[in-house]
C-alpha positions as CSV (number, residue, x, y, z in Angstrom):
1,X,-1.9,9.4,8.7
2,X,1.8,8.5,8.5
3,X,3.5,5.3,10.3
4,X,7.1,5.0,10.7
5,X,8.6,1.3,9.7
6,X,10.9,1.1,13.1
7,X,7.2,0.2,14.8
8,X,6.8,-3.2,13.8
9,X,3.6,-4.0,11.5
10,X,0.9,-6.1,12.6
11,X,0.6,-9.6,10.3
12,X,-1.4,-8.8,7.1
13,X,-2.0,-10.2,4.0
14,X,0.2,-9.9,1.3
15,X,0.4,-6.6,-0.5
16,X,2.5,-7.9,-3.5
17,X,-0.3,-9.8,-4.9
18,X,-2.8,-7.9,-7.1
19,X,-5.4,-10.4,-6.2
20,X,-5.2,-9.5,-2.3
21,X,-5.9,-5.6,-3.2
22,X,-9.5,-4.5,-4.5
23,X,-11.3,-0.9,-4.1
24,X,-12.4,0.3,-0.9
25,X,-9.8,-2.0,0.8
26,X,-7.8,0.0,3.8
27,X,-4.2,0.1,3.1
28,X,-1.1,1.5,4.4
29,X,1.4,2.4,1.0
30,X,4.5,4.0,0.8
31,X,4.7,6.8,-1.4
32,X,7.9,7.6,-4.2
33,X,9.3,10.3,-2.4
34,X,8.9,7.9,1.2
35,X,10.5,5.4,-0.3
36,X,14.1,6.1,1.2
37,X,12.7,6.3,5.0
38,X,10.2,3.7,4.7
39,X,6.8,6.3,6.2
40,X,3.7,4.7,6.0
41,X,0.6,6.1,4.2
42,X,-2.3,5.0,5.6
43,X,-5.7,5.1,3.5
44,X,-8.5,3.1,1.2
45,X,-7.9,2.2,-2.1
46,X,-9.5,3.8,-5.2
47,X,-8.2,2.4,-8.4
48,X,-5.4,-0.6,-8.4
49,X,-3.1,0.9,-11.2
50,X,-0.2,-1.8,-11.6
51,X,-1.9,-4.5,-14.5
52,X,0.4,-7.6,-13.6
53,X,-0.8,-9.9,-11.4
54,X,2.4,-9.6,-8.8
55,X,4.9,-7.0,-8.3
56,X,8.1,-7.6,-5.7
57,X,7.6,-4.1,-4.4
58,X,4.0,-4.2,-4.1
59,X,0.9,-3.0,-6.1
60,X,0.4,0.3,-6.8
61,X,-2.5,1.9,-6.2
62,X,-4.0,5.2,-5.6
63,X,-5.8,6.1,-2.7
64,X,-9.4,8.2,-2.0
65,X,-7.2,11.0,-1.5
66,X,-5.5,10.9,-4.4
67,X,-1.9,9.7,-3.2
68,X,0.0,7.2,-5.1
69,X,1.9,4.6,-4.1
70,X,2.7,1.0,-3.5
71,X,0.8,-1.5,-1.1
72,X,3.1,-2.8,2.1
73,X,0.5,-3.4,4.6
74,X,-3.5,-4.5,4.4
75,X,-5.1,-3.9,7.0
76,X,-7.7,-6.1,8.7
């Protein structure tokens, strides 16, 4: 599922913070090559894969279904 940034985003937690994110958290990321447009990626986290404990950008992590990419909403 796919989400375009022009919609604005419900209030979430912070997805900056590596201590927000854990496994099986729902997440909507936005992948490398969706980095230009902003599109949404909308899934539950697998494995966190950046190691310090904030990033400005937001954590990367890779998703259930295997996408990579970096954390800009959490869901509720």
């Amino acid at each position: 599922m796919t989400y375009d940034l022009s919609i604005p985003p419900r209030p979430t937690s912070d997805g900056t913070r590596r201590a927000n994110i854990r496994p099986g958290l729902h997440v909507r990321i936005v992948l490398k090559q969706d980095q230009p447009t902003g599109k949404l990626t909308e899934g539950i986290v697998k494995d966190i894969l950046t190691n310090s404990p904030t990033h400005p950008h937001g954590i990367k992590v890779r998703l259930l279904s295997g996408q990579i990419g970096r954390v800009k909403e959490i869901m509720p």
